[in-house]
N, C-alpha and C positions, 0 to 999 in steps of 0.2 A: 226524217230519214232521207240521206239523197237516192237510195236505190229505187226510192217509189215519190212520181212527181206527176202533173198535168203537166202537158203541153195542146196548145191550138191549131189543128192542122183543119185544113181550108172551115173554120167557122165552126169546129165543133170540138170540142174538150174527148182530149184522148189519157187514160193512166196507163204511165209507163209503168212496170214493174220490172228494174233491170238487176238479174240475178247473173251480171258479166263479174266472174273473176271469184266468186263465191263459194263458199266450202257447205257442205250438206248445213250445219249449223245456222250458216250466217243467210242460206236461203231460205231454211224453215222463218227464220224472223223476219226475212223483206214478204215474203207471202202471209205472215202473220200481221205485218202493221199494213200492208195493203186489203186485207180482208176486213181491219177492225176498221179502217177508213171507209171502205164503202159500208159497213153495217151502219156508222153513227149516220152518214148522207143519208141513208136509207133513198136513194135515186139510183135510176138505173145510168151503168156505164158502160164504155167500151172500153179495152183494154189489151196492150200490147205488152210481152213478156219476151224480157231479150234476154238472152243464153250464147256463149262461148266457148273456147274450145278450151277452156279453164275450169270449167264446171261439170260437175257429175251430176244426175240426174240418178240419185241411189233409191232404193228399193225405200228404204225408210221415209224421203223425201216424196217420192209417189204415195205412202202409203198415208202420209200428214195431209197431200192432197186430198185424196180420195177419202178421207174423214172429215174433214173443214171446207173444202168446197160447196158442198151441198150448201151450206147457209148460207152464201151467197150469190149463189148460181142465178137465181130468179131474178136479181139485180145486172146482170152482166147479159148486155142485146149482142156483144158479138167482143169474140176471144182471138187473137192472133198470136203467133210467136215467130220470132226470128234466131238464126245464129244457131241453130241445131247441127249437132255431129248428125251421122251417120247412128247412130246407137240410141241416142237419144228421141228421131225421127221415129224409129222402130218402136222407144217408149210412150212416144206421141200417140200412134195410131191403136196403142193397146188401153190407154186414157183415153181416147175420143171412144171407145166402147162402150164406156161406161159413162160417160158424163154426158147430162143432157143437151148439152149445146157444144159444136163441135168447135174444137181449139185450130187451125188455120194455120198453116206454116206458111212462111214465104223467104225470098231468100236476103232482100231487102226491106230498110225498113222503110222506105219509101212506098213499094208495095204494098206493104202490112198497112201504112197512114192509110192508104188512099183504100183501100177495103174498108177498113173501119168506119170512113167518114163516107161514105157515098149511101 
């Protein structure tokens, strides 16, 4: 799937998970084959989650999170996101509530690497 990929930013393996341009649908599946890929690794990763101003973040799409996350949260050392609306940000910090490791906005995704890898 090309929405979910590694890439090597300064020496250390980052997964993208890019739900840019994505209908509630087609994000529930890039978050379902990015889940079932870190369960088989079973290794922990870092991982960055890019969003646009094309995409909804619906009630049903937070609520598949908040069901399926958990089984692989213990795997994930550090969560970023970029490309958030306004509304979306809002649904960020009502998710960072709840999940045990906090998801990190930033506004670039240059930002977002260099967090992730330091």
């Amino acid at each position: 799937m090309n929405n979910v990929r590694r890439i090597i930013h300064k020496e250390k393996e980052v997964l993208i998970v890019d739900y840019s341009n994505c209908k509630e649908a087609e994000m529930i599946k890039v978050f379902n084959y990015a889940k079932d890929l870190v369960q088989r690794e079973n290794k922990n990763v870092v991982a960055l989650s890019i969003f646009n101003n094309k995409n909804f973040v619906t009630p049903k799409f937070v609520r598949h999170l908040e069901s399926e996350l958990r089984e692989v949260e213990a795997l994930i050392t550090k969560n970023s996101v970029v490309g958030l609306s306004v509304p979306q940000a809002w649904i960020l910090k009502g998710i960072n509530t709840w999940y045990k490791r906090k998801i990190f906005p930033f506004r670039t995704q240059s930002e977002a690497l260099d967090f992730l890898t330091e």
